[in-house]
GUZA-204575 format. One record per residue: x, y, z of N, C-alpha, C in turn; residue in one letter. Coordinates in pm, whole numbers, plus 50000, padded with zeros to 5 digits. Each point is the difference from the previous one (the first is absolute). Example, Ala and Ser with C-alpha at 12.3 -4.5 7.8 and 13.67 -1.06 7.14 Angstrom:
<nodes>
513194943150780499115011950000500905012050000A 499655010549928500825011950006499235010950073S 
</nodes>
This chain:
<nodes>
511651632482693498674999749943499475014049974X 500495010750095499475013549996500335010249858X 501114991849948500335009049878499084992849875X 498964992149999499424996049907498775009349990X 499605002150083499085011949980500195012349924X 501385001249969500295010149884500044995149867X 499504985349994499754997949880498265009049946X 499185000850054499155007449986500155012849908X 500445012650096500545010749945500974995349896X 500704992349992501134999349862498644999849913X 499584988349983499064996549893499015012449947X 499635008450127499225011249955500975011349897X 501375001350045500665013049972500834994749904X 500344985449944500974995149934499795010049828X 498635001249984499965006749898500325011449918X 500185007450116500035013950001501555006350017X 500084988150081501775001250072500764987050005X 501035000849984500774990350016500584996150123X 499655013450140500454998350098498805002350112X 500134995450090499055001350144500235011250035X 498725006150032499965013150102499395000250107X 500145001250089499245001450117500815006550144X 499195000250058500635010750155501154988550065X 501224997549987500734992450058501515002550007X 500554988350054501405009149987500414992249857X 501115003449932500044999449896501914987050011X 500084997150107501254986149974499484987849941X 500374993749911499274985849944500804985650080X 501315003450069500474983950031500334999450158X 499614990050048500064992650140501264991749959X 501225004150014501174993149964500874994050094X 500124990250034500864994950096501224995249948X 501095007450024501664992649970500795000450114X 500764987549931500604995150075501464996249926X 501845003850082500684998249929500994994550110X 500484988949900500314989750082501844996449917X 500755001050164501265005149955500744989350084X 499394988849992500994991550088500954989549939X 500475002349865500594998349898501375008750022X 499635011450008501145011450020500904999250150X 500624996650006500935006150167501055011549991X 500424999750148501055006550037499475016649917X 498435003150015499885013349966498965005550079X 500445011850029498985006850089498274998549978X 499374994750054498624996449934498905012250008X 500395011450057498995012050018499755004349861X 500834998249941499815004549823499264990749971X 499514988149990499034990649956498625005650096X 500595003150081498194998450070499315016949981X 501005010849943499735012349957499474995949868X 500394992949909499715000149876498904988349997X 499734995350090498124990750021499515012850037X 499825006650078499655012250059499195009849815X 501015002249960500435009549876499024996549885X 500364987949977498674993949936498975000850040X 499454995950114498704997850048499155013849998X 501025009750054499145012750001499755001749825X 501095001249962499765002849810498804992549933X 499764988050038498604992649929499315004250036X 499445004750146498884996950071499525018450045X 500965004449986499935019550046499665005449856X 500204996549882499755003949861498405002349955X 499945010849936498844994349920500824998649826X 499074989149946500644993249885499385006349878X 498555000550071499295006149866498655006350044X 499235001949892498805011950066498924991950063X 500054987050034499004989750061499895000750133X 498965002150084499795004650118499624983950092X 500914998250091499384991350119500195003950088X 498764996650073500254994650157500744993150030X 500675002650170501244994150024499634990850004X 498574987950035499754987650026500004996849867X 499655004949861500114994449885501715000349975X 500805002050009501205000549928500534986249990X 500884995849873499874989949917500944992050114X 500234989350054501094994950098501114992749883X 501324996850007500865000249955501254995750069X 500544994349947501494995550112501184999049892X 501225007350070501474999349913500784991150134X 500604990749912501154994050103500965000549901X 501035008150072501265002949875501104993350119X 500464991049894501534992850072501225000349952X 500865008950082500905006049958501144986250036X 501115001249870500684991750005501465006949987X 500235011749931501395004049995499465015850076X 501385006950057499875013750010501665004150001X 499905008749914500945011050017499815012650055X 500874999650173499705014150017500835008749940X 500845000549957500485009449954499705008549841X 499264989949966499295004449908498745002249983X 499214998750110498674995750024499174993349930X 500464995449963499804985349892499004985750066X 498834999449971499504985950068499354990249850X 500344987650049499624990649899498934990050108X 498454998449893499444985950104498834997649844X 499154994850080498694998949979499215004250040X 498845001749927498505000750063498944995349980X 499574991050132498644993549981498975010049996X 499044997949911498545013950047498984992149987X 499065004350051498854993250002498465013550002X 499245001249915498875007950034498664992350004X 498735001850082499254990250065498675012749995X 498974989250010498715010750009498914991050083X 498545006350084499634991250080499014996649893X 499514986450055498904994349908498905005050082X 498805000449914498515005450042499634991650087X 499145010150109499174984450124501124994750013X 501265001250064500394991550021501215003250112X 501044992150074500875006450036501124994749960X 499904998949834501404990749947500345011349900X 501984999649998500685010049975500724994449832X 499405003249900500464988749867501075006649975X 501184994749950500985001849929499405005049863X 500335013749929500135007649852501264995149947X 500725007650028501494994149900501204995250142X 500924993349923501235000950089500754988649941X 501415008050007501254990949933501255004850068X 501094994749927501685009050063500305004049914X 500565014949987500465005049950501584999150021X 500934993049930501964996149999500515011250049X 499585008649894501225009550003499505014750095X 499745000250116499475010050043501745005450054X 500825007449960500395007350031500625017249980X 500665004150100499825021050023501144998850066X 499855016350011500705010750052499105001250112X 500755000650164498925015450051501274997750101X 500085017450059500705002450111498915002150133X 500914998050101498974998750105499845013750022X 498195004150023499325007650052499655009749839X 500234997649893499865003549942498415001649941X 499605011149969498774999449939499334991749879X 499074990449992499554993449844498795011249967X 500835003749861499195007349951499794992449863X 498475006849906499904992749924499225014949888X 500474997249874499455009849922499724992849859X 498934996649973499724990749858500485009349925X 500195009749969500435003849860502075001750072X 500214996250070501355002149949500864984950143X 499574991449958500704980850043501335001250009X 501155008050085500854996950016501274991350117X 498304995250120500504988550061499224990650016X 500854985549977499634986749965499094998250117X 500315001250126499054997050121498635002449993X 499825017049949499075003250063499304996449829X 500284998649913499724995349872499014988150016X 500574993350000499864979850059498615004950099X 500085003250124499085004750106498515005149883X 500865011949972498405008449926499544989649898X 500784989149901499314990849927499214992050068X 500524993450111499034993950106498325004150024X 500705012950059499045007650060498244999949870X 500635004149904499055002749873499594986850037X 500964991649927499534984249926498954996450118X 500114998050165499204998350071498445002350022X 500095014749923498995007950022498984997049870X 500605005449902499664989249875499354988350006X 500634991650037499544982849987498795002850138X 499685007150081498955001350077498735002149921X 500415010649929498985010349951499134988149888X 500774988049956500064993349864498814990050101X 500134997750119498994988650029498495008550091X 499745011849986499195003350046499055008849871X 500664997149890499545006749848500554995149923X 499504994049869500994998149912500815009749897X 501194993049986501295010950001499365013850017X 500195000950191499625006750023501325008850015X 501284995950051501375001850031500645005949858X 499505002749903500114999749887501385018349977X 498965008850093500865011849972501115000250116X 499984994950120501184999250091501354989049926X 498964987549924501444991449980500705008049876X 499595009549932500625006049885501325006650086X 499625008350135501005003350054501344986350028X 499574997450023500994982550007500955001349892X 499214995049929501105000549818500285014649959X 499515011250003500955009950055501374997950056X 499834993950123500955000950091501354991249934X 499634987849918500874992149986500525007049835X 499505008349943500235004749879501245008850069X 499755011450074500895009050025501384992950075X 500024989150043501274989250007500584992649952X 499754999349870500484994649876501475002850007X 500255016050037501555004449954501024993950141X 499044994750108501244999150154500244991249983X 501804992750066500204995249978499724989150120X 499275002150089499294987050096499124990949952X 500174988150068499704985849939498235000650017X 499074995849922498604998550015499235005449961X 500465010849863499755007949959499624997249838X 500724992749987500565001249808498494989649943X 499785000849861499254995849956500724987649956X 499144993150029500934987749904501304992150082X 499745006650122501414996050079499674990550095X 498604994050044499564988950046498404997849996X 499764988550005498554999449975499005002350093X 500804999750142499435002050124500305018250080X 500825006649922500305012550069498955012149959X 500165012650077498915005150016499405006849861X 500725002249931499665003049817499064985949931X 500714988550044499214987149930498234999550069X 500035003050143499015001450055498615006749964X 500495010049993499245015249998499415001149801X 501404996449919499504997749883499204985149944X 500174993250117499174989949934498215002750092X 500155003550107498495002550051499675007549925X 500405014949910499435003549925499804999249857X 500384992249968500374995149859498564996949959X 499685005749860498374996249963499684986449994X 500674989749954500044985149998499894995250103X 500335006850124499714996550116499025004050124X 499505008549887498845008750104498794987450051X 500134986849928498954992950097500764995350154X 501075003650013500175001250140500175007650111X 499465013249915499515011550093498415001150030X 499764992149895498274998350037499544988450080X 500854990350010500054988050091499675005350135X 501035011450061500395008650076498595003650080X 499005005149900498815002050075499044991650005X 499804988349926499524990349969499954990350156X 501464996050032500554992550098499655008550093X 500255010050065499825009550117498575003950019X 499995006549891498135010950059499274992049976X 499864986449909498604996149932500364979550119X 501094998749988500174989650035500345001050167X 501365002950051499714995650175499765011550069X 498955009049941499425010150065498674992750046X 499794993849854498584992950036499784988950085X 501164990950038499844987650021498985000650138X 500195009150107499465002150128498665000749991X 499165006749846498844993550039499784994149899X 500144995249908500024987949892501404992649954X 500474990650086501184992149952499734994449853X 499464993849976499624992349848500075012449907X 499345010550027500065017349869501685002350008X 500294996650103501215011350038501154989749934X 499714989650052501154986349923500184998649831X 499145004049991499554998249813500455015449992X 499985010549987500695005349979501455002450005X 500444992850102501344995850004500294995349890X 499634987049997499934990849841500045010749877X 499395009449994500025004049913501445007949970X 500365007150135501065009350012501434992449925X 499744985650083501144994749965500064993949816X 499004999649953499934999049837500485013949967X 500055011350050500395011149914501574998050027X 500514999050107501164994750047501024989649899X 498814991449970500684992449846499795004949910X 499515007149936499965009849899501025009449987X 500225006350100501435008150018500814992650002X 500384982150000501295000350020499604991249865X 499374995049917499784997749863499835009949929X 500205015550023500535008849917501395006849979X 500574993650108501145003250055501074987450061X 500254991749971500954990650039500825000750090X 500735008649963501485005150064499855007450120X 498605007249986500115005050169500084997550092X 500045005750089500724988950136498185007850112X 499395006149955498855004150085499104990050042X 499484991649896499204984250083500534996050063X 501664995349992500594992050055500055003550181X 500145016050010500315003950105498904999450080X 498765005949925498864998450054499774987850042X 499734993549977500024984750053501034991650076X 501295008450004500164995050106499865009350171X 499405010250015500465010350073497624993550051X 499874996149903498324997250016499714983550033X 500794991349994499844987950006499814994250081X 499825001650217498684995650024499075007050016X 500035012149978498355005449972499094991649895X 501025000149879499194991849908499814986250033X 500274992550043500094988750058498944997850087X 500005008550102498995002550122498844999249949X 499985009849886498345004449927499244986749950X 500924991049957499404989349866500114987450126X 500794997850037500614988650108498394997350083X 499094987649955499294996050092498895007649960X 499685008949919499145010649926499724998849880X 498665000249881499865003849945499894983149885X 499585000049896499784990149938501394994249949X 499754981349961501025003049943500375003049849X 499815003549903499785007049918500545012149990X 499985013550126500355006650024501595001450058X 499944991750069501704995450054500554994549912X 499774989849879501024999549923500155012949951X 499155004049938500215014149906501195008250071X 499635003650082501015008150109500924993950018X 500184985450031501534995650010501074996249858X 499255001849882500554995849884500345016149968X 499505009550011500765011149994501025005450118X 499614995450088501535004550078501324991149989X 499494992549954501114990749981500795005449906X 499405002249915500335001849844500785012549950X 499465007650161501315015849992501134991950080X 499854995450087500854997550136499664984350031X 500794992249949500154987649992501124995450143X 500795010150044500854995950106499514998850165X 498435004349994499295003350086498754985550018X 500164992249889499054994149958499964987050203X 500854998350040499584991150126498745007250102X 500195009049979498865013850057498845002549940X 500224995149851498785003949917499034982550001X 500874994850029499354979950007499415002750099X 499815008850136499245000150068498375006649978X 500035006049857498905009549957498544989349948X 500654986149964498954991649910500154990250106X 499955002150145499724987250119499305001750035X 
</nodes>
């Protein structure tokens, strides 16, 4: 709840600057990872628990950009990367990664889910004890690559629900990031090479056709379950509303896979909100559009008009 109070100062300084200033320390992520190697045997496991180690300091010891928090404001965040192949001899690891980034709601002591999906193809190089270093102008390892896209995209999609497209100059760093990986030859990278990998992502949140779902972003968060604690009915209807921009983005856009995800990574929050709440009038509305991105969800969404 304590980092909403920097919505204030944003709103005052957003004009002038694109970034927060104030007396603080300057790390943006509360990152918790976790890497999970019980897939792998018959290998020494100190190299897995050095390289949870390796990460954690790299997200969370960084500063990302010129935006100043307090350590109680920093954005919370979780990587669970599950490693499924390793070569030591090549230092070679193949898995996944679940991520998840979260922000607190106002008045309140509930922790909402922002984004979160799996990313397939999360795999690197690293030798044990080795340093992650990271230099945007010159991307020549996949690890710490992948990590710093994270890192942005996280920070970004924060900035997007406490201002609208407010995340606007950090997520440019994002697509940066995935531009200058165009030429490697690691999987999750390529344009056009899946609809769900981190290029399809990043270019479809920013895609102008889709900018009503960066404005949803603040719509749903600052105007909607910020408010609910002292006006549920203001705060619910803005929801409603969030989620019409939500169909708008995916009726400008078909093929994207961003409603889809959203809704399912949001589906009993949304559920929770309308479920037993609100007219009915309002709950169809809301359940005829979630359906209508995400129809495979719909036994979850029959609970929205009971």
């Amino acid at each position: 709840m304590h980092r909403l109070f920097r919505i204030f100062l944003f709103i005052f300084t957003i004009i002038t600057s694109p970034f927060l200033s104030t007396s603080a320390t300057a790390q943006e992520l509360n990152c918790t990872v976790k890497v999970i190697h019980s897939q792998i045997q018959g290998t020494n496991t100190s190299v897995f628990e050095t390289l949870e180690t390796a990460i954690t300091e790299f997200m969370n010891n960084r500063s990302w950009t010129d935006l100043q928090y307090q350590k109680a404001e920093r954005i919370d965040c979780a990587l669970n990367i599950t490693l499924k192949t390793y070569d030591e001899s090549a230092n070679a690891f193949g898995g996944e990664l679940l991520f998840q980034v979260s922000r607190p709601v106002y008045n309140s002591g509930y922790s909402t889910t922002v984004f979160s999906m799996r990313d397939a193809n999360f795999s690197f190089t690293y030798k044990e004890y080795d340093n992650l270093e990271f230099n945007i102008n010159n991307l020549d390892n996949n690890l710490t690559a992948m990590l710093g896209y994270y890192a942005y995209l996280f920070i970004g999609m924060d900035l997007d629900t406490f201002s609208p497209l407010g995340g606007t100059e950090v997520l440019q760093t994002v697509v940066n990031i995935v531009n200058s990986m165009q030429t490697m030859s690691e999987p999750g990278w390529k344009a056009f090479g899946d609809t769900k990998n981190r290029h399809a992502i990043i270019n479809d949140y920013m895609e102008t056709s889709m900018e009503p779902i960066r404005q949803m972003q603040y719509k749903y968060y600052r105007e909607g379950l910020d408010q609910m604690a002292q006006n549920a009915d203001r705060g619910r209807a803005a929801v409603s509303e969030a989620l019409e921009m939500l169909q708008e983005a995916h009726s400008n856009k078909p093929l994207s896979q961003l409603p889809q995800i959203y809704t399912d990574f949001k589906r009993d929050e949304i559920v929770g909100i309308y479920s037993g709440h609100g007219t009915e009038k309002e709950k169809q509305k809301v359940y005829d559009i979630v359906s209508a991105i995400n129809a495979s969800q719909n036994t979850y969404w029959n609970k929205i008009t009971k």
